[in-house]
Every structure is written in structure tokens, then in C-alpha cells.
N, C-alpha and C positions, 0 to 999 in steps of 0.2 A: 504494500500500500504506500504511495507516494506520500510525501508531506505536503501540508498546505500553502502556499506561497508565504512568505516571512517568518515561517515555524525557526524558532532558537531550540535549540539543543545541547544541554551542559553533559562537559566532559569534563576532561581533566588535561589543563594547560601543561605539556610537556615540552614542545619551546617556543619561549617569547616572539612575540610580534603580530602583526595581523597584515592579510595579505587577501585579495580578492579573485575570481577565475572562475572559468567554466570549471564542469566536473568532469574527470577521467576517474573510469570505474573501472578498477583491475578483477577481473570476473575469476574468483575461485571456486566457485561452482564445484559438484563432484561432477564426473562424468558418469552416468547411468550404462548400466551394459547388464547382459543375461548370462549368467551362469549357466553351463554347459558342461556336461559331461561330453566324450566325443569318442567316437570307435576308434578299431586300430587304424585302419584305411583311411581317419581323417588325422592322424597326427602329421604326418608331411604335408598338410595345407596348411595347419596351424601354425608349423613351426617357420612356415614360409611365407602367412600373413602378418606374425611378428619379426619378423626380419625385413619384411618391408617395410615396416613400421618403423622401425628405430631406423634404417637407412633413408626415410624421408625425414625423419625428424634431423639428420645430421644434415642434407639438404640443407633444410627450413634455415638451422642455426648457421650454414658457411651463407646461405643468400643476405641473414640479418647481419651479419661478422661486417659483410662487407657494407650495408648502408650504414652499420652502425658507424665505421670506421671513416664513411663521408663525412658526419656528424659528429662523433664523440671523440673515439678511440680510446687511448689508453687505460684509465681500468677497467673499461666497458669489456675491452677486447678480450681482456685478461677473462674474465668472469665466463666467458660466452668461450674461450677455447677450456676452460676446466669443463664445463657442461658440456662440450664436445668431449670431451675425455671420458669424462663419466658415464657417455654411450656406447665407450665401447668396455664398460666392466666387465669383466671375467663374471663375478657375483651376480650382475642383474641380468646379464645374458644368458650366463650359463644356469645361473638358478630358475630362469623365464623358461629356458629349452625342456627342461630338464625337468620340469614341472608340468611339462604339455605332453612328452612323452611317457613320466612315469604314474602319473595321477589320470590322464588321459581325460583334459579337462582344457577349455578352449580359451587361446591366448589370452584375451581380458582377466580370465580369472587368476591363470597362472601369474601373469604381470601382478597383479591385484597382490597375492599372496610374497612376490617375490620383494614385493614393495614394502610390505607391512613386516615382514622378515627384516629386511634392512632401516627402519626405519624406529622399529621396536626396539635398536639395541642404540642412535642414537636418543630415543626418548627417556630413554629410564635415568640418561645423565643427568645429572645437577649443576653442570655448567652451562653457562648461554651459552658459550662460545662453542662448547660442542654440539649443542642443540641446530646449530649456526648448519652444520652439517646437512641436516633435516630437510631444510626447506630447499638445497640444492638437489636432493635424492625427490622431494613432491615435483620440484619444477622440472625435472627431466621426465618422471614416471607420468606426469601431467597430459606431458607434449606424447610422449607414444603411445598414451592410451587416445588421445582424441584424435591419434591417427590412425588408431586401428578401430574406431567406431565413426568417425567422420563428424566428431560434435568439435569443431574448431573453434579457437578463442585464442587474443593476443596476448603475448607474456607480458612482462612490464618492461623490458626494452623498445618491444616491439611498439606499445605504447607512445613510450616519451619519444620515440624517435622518427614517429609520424607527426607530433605535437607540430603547429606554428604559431601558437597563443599563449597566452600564460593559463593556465591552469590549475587545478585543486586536485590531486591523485586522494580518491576515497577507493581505500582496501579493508579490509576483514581486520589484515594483521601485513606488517611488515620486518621484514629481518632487517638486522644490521646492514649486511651486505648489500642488500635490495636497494634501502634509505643512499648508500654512498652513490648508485648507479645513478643519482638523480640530482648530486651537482653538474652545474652548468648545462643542464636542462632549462625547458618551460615550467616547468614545476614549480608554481612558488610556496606552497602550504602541502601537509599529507594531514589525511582524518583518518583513523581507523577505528573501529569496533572494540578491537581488545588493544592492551599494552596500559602500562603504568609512568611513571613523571621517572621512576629511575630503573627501568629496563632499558636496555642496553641501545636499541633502536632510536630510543629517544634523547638519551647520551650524544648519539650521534645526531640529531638533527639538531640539538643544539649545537654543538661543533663546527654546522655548517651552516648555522644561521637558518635554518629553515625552519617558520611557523609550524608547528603541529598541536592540535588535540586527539587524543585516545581515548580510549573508554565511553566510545560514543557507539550505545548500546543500540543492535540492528539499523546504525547505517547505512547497508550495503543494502537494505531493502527498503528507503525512504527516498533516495536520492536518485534523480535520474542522471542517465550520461548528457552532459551536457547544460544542468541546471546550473546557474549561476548561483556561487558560493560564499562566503565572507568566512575566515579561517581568525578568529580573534586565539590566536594561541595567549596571551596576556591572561586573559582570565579564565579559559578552555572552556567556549564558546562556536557553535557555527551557527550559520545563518544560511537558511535557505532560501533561496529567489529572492532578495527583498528586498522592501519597498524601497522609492528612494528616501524618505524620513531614514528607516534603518540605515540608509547606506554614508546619509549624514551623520548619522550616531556614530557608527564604525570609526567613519573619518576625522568625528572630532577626538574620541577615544584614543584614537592612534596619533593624532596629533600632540597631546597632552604628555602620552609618555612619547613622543619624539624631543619634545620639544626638551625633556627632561634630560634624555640620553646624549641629544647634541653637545648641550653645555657640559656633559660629566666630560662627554670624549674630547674637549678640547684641551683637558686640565689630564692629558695623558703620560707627560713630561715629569709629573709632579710625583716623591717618594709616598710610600703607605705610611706616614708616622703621624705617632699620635700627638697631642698639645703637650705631653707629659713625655715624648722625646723615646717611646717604644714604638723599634720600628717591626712593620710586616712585609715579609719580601711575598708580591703575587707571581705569582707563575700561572704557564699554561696547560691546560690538558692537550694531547695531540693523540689522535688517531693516522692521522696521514702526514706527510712532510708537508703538505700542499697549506695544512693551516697553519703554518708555526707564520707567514706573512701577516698570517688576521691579527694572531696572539703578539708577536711583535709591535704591531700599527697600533692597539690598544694601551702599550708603555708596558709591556709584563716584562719580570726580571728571570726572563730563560722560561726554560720548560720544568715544570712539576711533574710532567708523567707521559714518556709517551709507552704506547703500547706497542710493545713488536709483535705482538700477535697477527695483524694485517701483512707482514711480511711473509706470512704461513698459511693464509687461504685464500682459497681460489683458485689451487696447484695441487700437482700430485707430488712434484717433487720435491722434496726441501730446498730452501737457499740456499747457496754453498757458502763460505765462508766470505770469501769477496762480493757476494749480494750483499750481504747484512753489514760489512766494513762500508761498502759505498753508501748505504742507506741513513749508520751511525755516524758515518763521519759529515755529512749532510746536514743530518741533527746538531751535531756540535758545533758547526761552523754560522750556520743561520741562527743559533741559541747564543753565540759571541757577543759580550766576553761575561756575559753571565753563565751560570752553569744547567746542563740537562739531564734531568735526572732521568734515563730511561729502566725501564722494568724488564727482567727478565721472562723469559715466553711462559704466558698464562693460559695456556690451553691444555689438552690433552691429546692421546695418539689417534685420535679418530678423525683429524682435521690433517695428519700425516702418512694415510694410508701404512699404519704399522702393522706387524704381524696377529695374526688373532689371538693368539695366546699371549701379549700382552693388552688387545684389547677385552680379552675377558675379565679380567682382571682392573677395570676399571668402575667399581662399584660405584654406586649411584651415592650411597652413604656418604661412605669413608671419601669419599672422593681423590682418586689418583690423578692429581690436576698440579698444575703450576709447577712450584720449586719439588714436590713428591716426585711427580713424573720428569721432571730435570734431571731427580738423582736418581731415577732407574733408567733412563736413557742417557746415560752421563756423554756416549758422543756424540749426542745431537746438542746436548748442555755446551760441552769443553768448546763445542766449535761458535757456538755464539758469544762465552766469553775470550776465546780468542780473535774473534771480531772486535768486539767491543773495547779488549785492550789499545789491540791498533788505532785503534778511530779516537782513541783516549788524547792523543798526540794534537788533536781537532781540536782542545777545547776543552773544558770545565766538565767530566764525566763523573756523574753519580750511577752507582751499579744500585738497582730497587729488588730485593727477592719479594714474591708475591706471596701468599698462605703460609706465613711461618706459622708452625707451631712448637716449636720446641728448639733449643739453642743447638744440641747437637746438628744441625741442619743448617746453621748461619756458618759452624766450626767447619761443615764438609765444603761448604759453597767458597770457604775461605783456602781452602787445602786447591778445590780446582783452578783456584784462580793462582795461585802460587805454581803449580803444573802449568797452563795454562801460559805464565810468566815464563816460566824456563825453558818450554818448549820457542816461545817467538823469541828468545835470547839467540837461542842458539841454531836460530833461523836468520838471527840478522835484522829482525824486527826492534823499534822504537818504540817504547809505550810511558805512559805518566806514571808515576808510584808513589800520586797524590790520591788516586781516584777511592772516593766516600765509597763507604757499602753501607745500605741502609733494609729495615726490615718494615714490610706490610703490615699494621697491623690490620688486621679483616678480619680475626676469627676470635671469640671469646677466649681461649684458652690462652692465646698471643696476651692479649690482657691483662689477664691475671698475672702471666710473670715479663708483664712489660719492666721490672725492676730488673730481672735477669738477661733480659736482652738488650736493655741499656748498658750495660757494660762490655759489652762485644759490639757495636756498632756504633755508626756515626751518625746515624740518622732515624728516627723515626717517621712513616708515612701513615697516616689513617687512610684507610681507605672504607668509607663510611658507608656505601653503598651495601655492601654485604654484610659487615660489620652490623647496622640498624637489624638487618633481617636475621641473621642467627640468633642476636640477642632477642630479638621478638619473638622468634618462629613462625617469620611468614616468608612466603615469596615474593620478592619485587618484580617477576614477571605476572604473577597472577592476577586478573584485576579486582576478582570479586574480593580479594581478600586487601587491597590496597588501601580502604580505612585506616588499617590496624598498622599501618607507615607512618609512624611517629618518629623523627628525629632528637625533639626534645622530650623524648620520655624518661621520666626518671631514671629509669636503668641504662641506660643510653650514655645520661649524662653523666650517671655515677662513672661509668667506665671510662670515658674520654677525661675525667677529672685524674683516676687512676692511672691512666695513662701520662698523663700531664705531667702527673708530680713525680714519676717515675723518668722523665728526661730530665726536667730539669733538675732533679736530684743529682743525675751522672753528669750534668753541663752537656747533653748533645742537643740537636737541630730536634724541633718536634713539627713538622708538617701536619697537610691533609690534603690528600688528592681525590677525596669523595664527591658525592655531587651536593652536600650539607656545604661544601667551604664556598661553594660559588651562590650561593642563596642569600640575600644581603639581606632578606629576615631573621637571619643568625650571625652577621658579623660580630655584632656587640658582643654575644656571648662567646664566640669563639673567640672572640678579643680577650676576654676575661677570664676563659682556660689559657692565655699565654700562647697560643700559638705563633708560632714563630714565619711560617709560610702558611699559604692557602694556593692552594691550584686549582685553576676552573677552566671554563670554557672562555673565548677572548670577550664576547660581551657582559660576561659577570664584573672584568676586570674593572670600569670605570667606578660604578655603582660602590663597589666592594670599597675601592679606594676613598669616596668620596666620606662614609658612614667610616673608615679608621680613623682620618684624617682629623671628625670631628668630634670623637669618643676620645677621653681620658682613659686611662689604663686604669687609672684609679674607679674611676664609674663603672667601669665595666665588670670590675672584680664585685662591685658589691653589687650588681647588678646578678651575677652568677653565683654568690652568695645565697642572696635570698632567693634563689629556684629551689635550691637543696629543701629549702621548708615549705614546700607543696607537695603533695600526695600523689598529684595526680596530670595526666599530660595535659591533659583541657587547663587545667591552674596554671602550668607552665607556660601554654602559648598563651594565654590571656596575658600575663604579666611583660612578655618580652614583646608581642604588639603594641600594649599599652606604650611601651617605653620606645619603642623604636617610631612609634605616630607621633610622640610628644615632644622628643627631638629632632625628629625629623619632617615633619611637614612637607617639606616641598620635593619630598622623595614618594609620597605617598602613593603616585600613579604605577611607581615600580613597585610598592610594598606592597600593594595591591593584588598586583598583577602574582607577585609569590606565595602572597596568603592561597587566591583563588587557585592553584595551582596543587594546594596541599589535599 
């Protein structure tokens, strides 16, 4: 059922801005087909209707490789030859044959079953980034099934790459991966049904400045292709067809916090310090090298976090050594002569086509992910810190381990890297033997003996995005459960405080590279745990500066004092609103925009 012309629709603001456009509906529909048993005599048609299947579907994607490559190219290309790759799997072929022949059941179902087979064993993981996997094994198993039933539909390249307007992309749901195919597109806004303000998708459209709301419950069945949109990501808002009064409102809305954002980004020159002479050094979050220009142009001091995870998908192969040196040394040299703190790979072996018998072994619980699966794949580890010594030479290098839980695991990382060292010695290689090693915190147990791993490291990192959800026991992908996403919850707080006094106890660096430090509804209080850096996305940087600039350290402490004597998260936010409207006034249209967001 359509909506009504000017029908509002609240969601949940995941990134700032407001942006207006026709609709592009990315159709994920199932495909319907009949289950079939089939004689002997018909398995050589079966097995030869799916073979022409996937041999059009490799067609379809070298015809798109090449418009796309008029238009896009570069990580467009990349994405769209791993999905060529992917059709020619051993697993989904030979599992598709092989299920047509020994079940003696007709192509659609076999696919069907071969699909949910491969796909069950990325679901049960607990990493997005492995989940990431998932939606490359739908978009390929997609294409050759509506080749072998003839119900056609465009991917989302195929999409944005017919676009010649600006537009609004409403989908169900979108990946990480998917979101990046859509810089320097028509695109100006994405709406989808499911996702949360800190899953991973939406991490990334703030990174690239792209408007989005999610949790914009059966969109995909309100909106036509083609209706005219309004995307208020500020207060997570859409508008459908509407009137011009509405389209007034929009524009004055959007004016109000421009007009706010202008004046911060011109004061981008200016340090994070407070009236009381405590400074904060802002840094950037980086997904791709492509934005460390944004995060620079905004006045950040280097990078807070880039992720080399994107140097690892979309490929079957790993990097070799010299990808990941050209890639880090990049980072360090555009990050000049501040320093960048990059992270070691946060993912697991299912984005590396490893062998099954370590992907069995990847429980969904315990989770074999980050710095764990580093130190069971120690030569896929040793070769990205001998990258990154080299590239050390660039430039101001911080090494970041991700999931610490336990110091024996800082002790080992510190052993490879001393390997690691004496092997490029006596290669004839150059490196710093300045370069910080610092530890994630993200998991409660890191917490509790943040006292013990302050004295083995130089750095502390929050990373608050996961960190909030084990301490709560929710999912920050889920959305029904996305209420229960409190950052300033009691417990929450108590830890980041534990944390706190546990650096500066030792004298080390205490960061935060979560999506809590880029939220200028919580500068004060982060002020008043001490933190010493904050790293966000480039448009939190102005804002963030502007609310340190005018906060006393002194104010802030007893500002984060009296939180401790509330019970409850609702007592909490009421008090730090209160306090951040009453000195802040004419930041209100951005405070807003953060509340409406929560």
C-alpha cells in the first residue's frame, strides 16, 4: 500500500544532513520457483540449465564491469570482479551439481539448498565484518537464480549506474560494502527498513557524508520508484511527495543547522583546548585512504583509526606485503606530521577464503576474530606487521590491536613484532623504533584489568561501539532491540571511568575511537573522564571542537561527578541535555539533531 502524498515517517537519524530526490528502489524480493523432484533422464538438463545460468550471469556482470568502468571504476571494478570470482566457486558449483544429481531435485532447489548451506555458516558469526561475506554469496545466488526462472531485476550497481539525477536509494537493508559502491554516484541520501545509528553500514555513510535514516519500518512497501523524497537524516525523518509548505520546512530546517556548521568549519585552524588550558587532540576515523582529505580539511590532528580491514575484501587473494606497505605508507604520509594510528586486521578467515578446518573453528560465541585469529594465522599477522614497520619510516605510526582480552596476547603481538624487526634488518629494510603499541578496549573483561594493561602499552583506545553492547547484551545490528542502546548508562559509565583512572594512573595516552566520541551530546562528559583524544568521523570534528573549546575541565569533572548519583539512564540523559542546552544555545540545531538520533 502506497503512502499518502506528504506522509512523515520517523526513523532513526544515522547520518547527519538532509538531502532531497526521486526514489531508487533496490528490489530484494525472493525469487519464487517450484520445487521438483526430477528422474534420472532429466538430470543432464538440469545440470545444463544451471550452467547456463551462472554462464549468463558472468555475461550480465563482464557487460556491467564494462559500463560500470565508463562511469565509476575503481572500487566499483574491484567488487564486481570478486563476484565474478565467486561464480566460479568450487563450493557453489560443485555443491549446485552435485545436489541435482545426487538428490535428483531441479536446479532452483539445488541452488536454493546450496545457498543456505553457504550462507548458514556465515550467519551464525558475531562479526559484521564477517556477516559482510553474506550478502556477496545473496547477490551472486540472486543473479543465477532469476536466470534460471527468468524473474529479472537490477542489482545496485546496475542501478546507480543508469542514475542521471540525484536521487534517494530506499532498500530493505544495506551492507557496508554496498553503502561505499555509492560515493561519487547520484545518490544523495539511503532509507532502509532495518539497520541501527551504530551498525557498521551506517558508520560508513557517515564517513562519506551521506544523509541516511534506518529503521524505517516496511518502506520498501510504501514508497514508489520514482516518488519524490526528503531524507532529513538530522532528526531521522523522511518525507514522502511533499507538499511545497513541507519542502519549505525541510529547507528552513536544513538551513538553520547549515548555517551553524558553516561558522564551526571556519574556526578549523583553531587547537581543542579548554579555558582551563587541557588540551584534546581530535583525530579521524578512516575507512578508505580516499577520506583522510575530508578529515584533514576539517583541522583533525592525524588519524584515530583507520581500518585495514577494506584492504581484505572484495578479493580472494590476500594482499601481499607491498599492497599493505603502499597502502600504510599513504596513510602516514597524508596523516603528516601528526601521527596515525592504524589497527590491526579485524576480521576473521571467512573474508580470506581459508581452509575449513580453521573455518570450523570459528564459533559464533567465543569469537575467533581480530588479534585471536592474528595469533592463529601468525603468517598472514607477521606479514602485515612487516608492512607496517616499513611504512613506519612515512611518518608518526601507532600499531592499534583490536579484542584484547588478556595481557599474554599484547606480550605475543610484542614478540612478532620484534621477529618481525629482525627479519627486515637483515633484509636491509628501514623502520622507526618509536612506533606506540596500543590496546582496544571493546570487551568487558579488557576493562576490568585495564590497570594490567596499562602497564604494557602506550596507548589506550575505546572502542565504544561494541564495548556499549556486551556491556548491555544487545546487538547494535539489531533494530528491534536498538532502544536498549544507551551510551550513558550507568554501567557504561562506570567502566569508561575505570578505564580512565587506570591510564592515567600509568601516565599513558587514553583515546576513543567509538562512534560515542564523535556525538557532541557527550563531549562534556567525555571531557570530564579526561580523555585525552577523541576520533570520529570529519564532520563531528568542528562541532566536537567548538563545545571543548568552551567547557572548563573543571565543569566538566563535576559535571560527570554528579551522573554517578543517578540510578538510572533516562536521569542520566536528562541531566547532560539539560546542561549541554544551557551552555550551549546556539548549538542547539546540532544537539538536536543527536538527541533525535538516539
Amino acid at each position: 500500500m502506497k503512502a499518502t502524498d506528504g506522509t512523515i515517517i520517523e526513523g532513526i537519524g544515522a547520518s547527519q544532513g538532509i538531502a532531497q530526490g526521486n526514489a531508487v528502489l533496490l528490489d530484494r524480493r525472493r525469487v519464487t520457483f517450484h520445487k521438483q523432484h526430477i528422474k534420472t533422464k532429466q538430470i543432464a538438463t538440469e545440470k545444463k540449465r544451471f550452467m547456463e545460468a551462472v554462464n549468463t550471469s558472468v555475461s550480465q556482470l563482464q557487460q556491467l564491469r564494462q559500463q560500470v568502468a565508463e562511469t565509476f571504476g575503481g572500487e566499483h571494478l574491484e567488487i564486481l570482479d570478486a563476484h565474478e570470482l565467486m561464480l566460479q566457486d568450487e563450493l557453489l558449483i560443485s555443491g549446485t551439481v552435485n545436489r541435482i544429481k545426487e538428490e535428483r531435485i531441479n536446479a532452483e532447489w539445488a541452488l536454493m539448498q546450496t545457498l543456505a548451506e553457504i550462507k548458514a555458516f556465515f550467519n551464525q558469526l558475531e562479526d559484521e565484518y564477517f556477516r559482510e561475506r553474506q550478502s556477496d554469496v545473496e547477490f551472486i545466488g540472486d543473479r543465477i537464480m532469476r536466470n534460471l526462472t527468468g524473474q529479472q531485476a537490477h542489482s545496485l550497481l546496475e542501478l546507480i549506474a543508469n542514475l542521471e539525477e540525484p536521487s534517494i536509494l530506499v532498500a530493505y537493508s544495506l551492507s557496508p560494502a554496498e553503502t561505499i559502491q555509492l560515493r561519487d554516484t547520484h545518490i544523495q541520501a539511503i532509507c532502509t527498513a532495518d539497520g541501527t545509528k551504530t551498525a557498521h553500514t551506517a558508520i560508513v555513510a557517515r564517513s562519506m557524508e551521506l544523509p541516511a535514516v534506518v529503521g524505517l519500518r516496511g518502506i520498501t512497501d510504501i514508497v514508489g520508484s520514482g516518488d519524490m523524497l526528503i531524507v532529513d537524516g538530522d532528526n531521522g525523518r523522511l518525507c514522502i511527495r511533499p507538499s511545497g509548505r513541507q519542502k519549505k520546512f525541510f529547507a528552513r530546517t536544513h538551513e538553520k543547522v547549515s548555517v551553524v556548521r558553516n561558522r564551526l568549519n571556519q574556526q578549523r585552524q583553531l587547537d581543542a583546548v579548554t579555558p582551563d588550558r587541557f588540551e584534546v587532540q581530535l583525530r579521524g576515523n578512516v575507512d578508505l585512504i580516499e577520506e583522510i582529505d575530508g578529515i584533514v580539511s576539517r583541522g583533525a590532528s592525524g588519524i584515530g583509526l583507520y581500518r585495514t580491514e577494506y584492504l581484505f575484501l572484495n578479493r580472494r587473494e590476500l594482499p601481499t606485503e607491498e599492497e599493505q606497505f603502499v597502502a600504510y605508507k599513504q596513510v602516514l604520509q597524508l596523516s603528516n606530521p601528526h601521527s596515525a594510528t592504524i589497527r590491526t586486521l579485524d576480521i576473521g578467515g571467512d573474508k580470506l577464503e581459508i581452509p575449513t578446518a580453521v573455518g570450523d573453528q570459528l564459533n559464533p560465541f567465543f569469537g575467533l576474530r581480530a588479534i585471536r585469529y592474528c595469533l592463529k594465522e601468525k603468517t598472514l599477522f607477521l606479514t602485515q606487521l612487516r608492512a607496517l614497520l616499513r611504512a613506519s619510516v612515512f611518518g608518526r605510526l601507532r600499531i592499534l590491536i583490536p579484542f584484547v582480552t588478556d595481557i599474554s596476547e599484547i606480550w605475543e603481538v610484542r614478540e612478532l613484532l620484534e621477529t618481525a624487526g629482525q627479519q627486515l634488518r637483515a633484509e636491509g629494510y628501514d623502520f622507526r623504533d618509536d612506533i606506540e603499541l596500543g590496546a582496544m578496549i571493546e570487551i568487558p573483561s579488557a576493562a576490568m584489568i585495564a590497570d594490567i594493561l596499562a602497564r604494557h602499552v602506550d596507548f589506550f583506545s575505546v572502542g565504544t561501539n561494541d564495548l556499549i553492547q556486551y556491556i548491555l547484551a544487545i546487538s547494535r545490528d539489531t533494530t528491534e532491540i536498538d532502544y536498549l542502546y544507551h551510551p550513558l548508562h550507568p554501567a557504561v559509565l562506570r567502566v569508561l571511568r575505570m578505564v580512565s583512572d587506570a591510564a592515567h594512573r600509568e601516565g599513558i595516552c587514553l583515546s576513543m575511537c567509538g562512534e560515542m566520541a564523535g556525538d557532541p551530546l557527550y563531549t562534556a562528559v567525555l571531557l570530564g573522564l579526561r580523555f585525552h583524544e577523541l576520533s570520529m568521523s570529519a564532520r563531528s570534528i568542528p562541532v566536537v571542537r567548538e563545545i571543548i573549546q568552551r567547557t572548563r575541565l573543571k565543569d566538566a569533572r563535576i559535571l560527570v561527578d554528579s551522573l554517578f548519583h543517578h540510578n538510572t539512564y533516562q536521569e542520566v540523559e536528562k541531566e547532560v541535555w539539560n546542561h549541554m542546552a544551557l551552555h550551549f544555545p546556539d548549538l542547539e540545531p546540532i544537539l538536536k539533531s543527536s538527541l533525535n538520533t538516539e
